[in-house]
PASEBA-1860 file (N, C-alpha, C; in nm, 3 decimals):
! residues 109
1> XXXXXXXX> 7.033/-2.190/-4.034/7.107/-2.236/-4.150/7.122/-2.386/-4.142 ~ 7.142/-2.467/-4.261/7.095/-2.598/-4.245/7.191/-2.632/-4.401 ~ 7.287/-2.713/-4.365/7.383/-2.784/-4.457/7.341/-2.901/-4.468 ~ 7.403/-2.997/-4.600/7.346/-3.134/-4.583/7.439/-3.189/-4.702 ~ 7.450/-3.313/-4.706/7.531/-3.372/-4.788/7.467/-3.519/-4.807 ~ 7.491/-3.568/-4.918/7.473/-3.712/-4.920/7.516/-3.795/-5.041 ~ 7.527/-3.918/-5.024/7.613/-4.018/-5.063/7.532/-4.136/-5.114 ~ 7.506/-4.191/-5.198/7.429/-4.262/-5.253/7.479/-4.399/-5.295
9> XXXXXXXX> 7.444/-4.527/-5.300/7.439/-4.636/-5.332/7.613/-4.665/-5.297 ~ 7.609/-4.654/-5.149/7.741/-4.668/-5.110/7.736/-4.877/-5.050 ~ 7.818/-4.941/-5.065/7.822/-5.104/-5.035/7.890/-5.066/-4.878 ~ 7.705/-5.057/-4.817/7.754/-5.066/-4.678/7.576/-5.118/-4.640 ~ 7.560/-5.223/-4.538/7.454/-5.232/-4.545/7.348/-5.142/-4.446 ~ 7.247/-5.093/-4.505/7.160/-5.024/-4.406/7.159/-5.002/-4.235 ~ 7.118/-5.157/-4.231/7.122/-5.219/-4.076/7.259/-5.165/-3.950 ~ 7.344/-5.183/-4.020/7.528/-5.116/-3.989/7.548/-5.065/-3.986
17> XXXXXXXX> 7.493/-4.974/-4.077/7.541/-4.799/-4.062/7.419/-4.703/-3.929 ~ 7.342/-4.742/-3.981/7.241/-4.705/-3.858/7.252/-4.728/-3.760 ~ 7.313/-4.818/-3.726/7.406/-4.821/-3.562/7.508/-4.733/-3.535 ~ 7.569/-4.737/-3.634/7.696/-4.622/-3.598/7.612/-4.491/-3.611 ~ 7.531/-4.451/-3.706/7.479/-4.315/-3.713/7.439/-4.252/-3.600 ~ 7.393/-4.358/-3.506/7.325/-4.331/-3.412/7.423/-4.270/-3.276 ~ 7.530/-4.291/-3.296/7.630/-4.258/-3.227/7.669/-4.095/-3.148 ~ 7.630/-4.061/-3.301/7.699/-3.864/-3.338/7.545/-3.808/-3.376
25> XXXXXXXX> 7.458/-3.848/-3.390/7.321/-3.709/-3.324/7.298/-3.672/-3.251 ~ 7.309/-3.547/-3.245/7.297/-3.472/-3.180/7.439/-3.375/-3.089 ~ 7.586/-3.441/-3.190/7.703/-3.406/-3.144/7.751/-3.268/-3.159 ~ 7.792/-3.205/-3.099/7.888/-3.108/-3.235/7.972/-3.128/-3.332 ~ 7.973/-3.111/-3.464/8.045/-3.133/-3.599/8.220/-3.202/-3.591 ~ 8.262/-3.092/-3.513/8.403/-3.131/-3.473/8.402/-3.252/-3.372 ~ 8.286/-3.285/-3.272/8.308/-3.373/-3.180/8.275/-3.536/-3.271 ~ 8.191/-3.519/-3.346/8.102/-3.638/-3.452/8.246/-3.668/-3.522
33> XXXXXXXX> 8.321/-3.555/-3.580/8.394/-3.644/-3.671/8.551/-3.724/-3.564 ~ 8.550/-3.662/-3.463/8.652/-3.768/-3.396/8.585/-3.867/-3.305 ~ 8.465/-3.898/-3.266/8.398/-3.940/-3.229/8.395/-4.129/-3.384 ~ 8.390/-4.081/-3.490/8.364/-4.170/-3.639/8.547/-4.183/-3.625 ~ 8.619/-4.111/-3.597/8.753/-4.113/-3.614/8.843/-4.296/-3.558 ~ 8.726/-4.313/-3.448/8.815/-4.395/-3.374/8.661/-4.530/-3.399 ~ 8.590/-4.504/-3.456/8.474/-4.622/-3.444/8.551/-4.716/-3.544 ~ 8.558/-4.836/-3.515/8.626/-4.933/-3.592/8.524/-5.011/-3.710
41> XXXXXXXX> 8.401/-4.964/-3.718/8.315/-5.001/-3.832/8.339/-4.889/-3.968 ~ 8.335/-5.042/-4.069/8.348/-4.987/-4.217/8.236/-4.809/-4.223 ~ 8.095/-4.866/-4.230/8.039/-4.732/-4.207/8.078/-4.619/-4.149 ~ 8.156/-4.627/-4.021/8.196/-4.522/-3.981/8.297/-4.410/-4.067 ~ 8.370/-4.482/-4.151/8.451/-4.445/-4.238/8.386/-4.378/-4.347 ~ 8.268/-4.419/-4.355/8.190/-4.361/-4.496/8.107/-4.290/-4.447 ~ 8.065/-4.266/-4.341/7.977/-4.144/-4.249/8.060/-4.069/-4.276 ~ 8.171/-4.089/-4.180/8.259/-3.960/-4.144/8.320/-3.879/-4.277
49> XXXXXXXX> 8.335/-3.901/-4.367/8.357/-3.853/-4.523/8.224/-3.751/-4.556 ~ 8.102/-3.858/-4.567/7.957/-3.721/-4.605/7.981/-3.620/-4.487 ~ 7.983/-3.684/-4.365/7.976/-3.538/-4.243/8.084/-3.421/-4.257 ~ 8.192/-3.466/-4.345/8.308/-3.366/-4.382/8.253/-3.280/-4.500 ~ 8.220/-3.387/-4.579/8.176/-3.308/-4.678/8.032/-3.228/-4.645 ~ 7.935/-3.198/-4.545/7.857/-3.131/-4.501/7.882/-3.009/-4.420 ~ 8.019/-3.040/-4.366/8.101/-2.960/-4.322/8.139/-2.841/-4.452 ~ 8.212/-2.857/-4.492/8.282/-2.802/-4.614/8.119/-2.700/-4.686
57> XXXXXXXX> 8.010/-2.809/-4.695/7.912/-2.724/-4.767/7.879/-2.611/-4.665 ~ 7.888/-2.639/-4.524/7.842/-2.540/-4.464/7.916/-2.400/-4.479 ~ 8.067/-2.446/-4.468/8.149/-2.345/-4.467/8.108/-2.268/-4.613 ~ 8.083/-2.308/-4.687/8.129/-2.268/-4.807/7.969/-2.144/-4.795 ~ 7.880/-2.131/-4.713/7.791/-1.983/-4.664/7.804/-1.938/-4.593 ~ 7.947/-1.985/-4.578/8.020/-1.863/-4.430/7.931/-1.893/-4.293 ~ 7.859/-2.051/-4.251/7.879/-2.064/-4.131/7.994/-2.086/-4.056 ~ 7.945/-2.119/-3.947/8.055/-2.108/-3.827/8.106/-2.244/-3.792
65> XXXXXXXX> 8.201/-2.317/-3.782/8.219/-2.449/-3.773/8.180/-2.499/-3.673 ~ 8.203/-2.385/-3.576/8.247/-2.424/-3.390/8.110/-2.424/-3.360 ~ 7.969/-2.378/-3.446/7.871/-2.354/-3.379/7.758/-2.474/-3.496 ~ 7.800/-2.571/-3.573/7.741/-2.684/-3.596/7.734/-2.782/-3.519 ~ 7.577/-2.852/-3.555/7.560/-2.977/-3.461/7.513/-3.075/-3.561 ~ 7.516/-3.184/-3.536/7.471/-3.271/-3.642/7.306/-3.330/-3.630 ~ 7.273/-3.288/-3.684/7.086/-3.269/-3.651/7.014/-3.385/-3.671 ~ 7.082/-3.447/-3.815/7.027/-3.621/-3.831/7.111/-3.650/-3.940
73> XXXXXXXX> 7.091/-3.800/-3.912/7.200/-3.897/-4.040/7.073/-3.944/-4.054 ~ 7.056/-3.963/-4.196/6.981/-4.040/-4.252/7.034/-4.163/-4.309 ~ 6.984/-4.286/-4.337/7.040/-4.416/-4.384/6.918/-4.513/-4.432 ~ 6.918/-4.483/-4.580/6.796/-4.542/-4.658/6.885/-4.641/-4.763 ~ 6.797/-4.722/-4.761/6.810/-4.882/-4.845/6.839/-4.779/-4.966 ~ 6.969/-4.862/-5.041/6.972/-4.852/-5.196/6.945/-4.939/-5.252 ~ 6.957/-4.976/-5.374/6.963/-5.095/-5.460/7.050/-5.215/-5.415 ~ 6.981/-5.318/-5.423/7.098/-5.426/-5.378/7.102/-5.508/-5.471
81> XXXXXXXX> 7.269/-5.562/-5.501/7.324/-5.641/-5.576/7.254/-5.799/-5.537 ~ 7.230/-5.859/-5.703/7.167/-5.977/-5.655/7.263/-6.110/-5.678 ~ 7.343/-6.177/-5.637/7.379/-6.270/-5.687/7.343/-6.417/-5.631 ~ 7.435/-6.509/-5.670/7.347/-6.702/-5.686/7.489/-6.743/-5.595 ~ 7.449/-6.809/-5.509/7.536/-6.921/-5.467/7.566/-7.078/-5.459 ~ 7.589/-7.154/-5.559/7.529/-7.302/-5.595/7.530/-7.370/-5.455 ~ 7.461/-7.458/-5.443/7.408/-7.552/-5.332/7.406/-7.693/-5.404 ~ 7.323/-7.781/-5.289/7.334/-7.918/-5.341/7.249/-7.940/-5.430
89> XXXXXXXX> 7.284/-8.018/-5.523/7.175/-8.109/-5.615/7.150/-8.018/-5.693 ~ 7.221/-7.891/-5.793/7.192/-7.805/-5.894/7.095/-7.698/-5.840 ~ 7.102/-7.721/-5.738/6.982/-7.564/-5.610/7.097/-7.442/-5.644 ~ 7.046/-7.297/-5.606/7.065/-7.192/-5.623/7.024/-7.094/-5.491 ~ 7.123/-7.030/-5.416/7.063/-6.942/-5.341/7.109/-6.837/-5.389 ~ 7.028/-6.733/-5.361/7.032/-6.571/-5.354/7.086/-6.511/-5.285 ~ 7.152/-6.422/-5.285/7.206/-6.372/-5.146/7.238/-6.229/-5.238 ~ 7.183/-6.124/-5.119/7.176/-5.972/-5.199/7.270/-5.911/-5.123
97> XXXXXXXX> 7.349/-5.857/-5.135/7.418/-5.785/-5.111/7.360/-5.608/-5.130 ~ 7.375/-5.582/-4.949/7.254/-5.438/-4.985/7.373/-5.302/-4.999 ~ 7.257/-5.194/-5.044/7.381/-5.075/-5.025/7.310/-4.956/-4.991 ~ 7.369/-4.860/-4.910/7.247/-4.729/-4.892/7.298/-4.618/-4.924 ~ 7.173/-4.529/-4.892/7.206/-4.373/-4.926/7.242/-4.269/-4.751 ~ 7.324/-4.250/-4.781/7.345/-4.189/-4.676/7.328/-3.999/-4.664 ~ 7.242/-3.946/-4.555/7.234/-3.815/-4.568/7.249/-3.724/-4.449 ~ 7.346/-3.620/-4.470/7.383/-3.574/-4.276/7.358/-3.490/-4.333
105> XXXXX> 7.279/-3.393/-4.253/7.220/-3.243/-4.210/7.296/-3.219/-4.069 ~ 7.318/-3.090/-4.117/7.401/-3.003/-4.014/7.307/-2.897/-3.955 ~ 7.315/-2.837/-3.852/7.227/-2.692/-3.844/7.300/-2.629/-3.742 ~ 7.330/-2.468/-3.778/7.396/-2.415/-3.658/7.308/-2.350/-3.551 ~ 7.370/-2.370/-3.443/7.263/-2.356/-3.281/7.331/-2.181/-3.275
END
């Protein structure tokens, strides 16, 4: 059995969250979310929300809580915001502000 949840064009950047993701694969469900409980990164906060809510989908086919593991976080580029920052002499920089999709699969062992 195989739950999954995901979260889309969340303002967290790719690079950041994939560090923390990397944290809780391969955890058990209950251990991942206190494990995100105490990580002091923004992402962690927005992981640990989809992994609840993957939770919840699992339950909701009558798996077993105690017997989920977290199989993979996925963390793919969304759309990024483009905006201008003036510089000298009427110059213009870019600076994008990125955002991703986030996706946790559960599977019970």
């Amino acid at each position: 059995m195989e739950a999954r949840a995901t979260l889309k064009a969340v303002r967290v950047s790719p690079r950041k969250a994939r560090l923390v993701a990397a944290n809780v694969v391969g955890c058990p469900a209950e251990k991942a979310l206190d494990i995100l409980r105490f990580t002091p990164q923004k992402a962690a906060g927005v992981i640990r929300k989809v992994l609840y809510s993957a939770l919840c989908n699992a339950e909701e086919y009558a798996a077993d809580a105690d017997n989920l593991v977290v199989k993979q976080v996925i963390v793919n580029e969304g759309p990024s915001w483009k905006r201008f920052l003036p510089r000298a002499q009427g110059r213009a920089t870019q600076i994008r502000k990125r955002t991703s999709h986030i996706t946790v699969i559960l599977v019970e062992v």
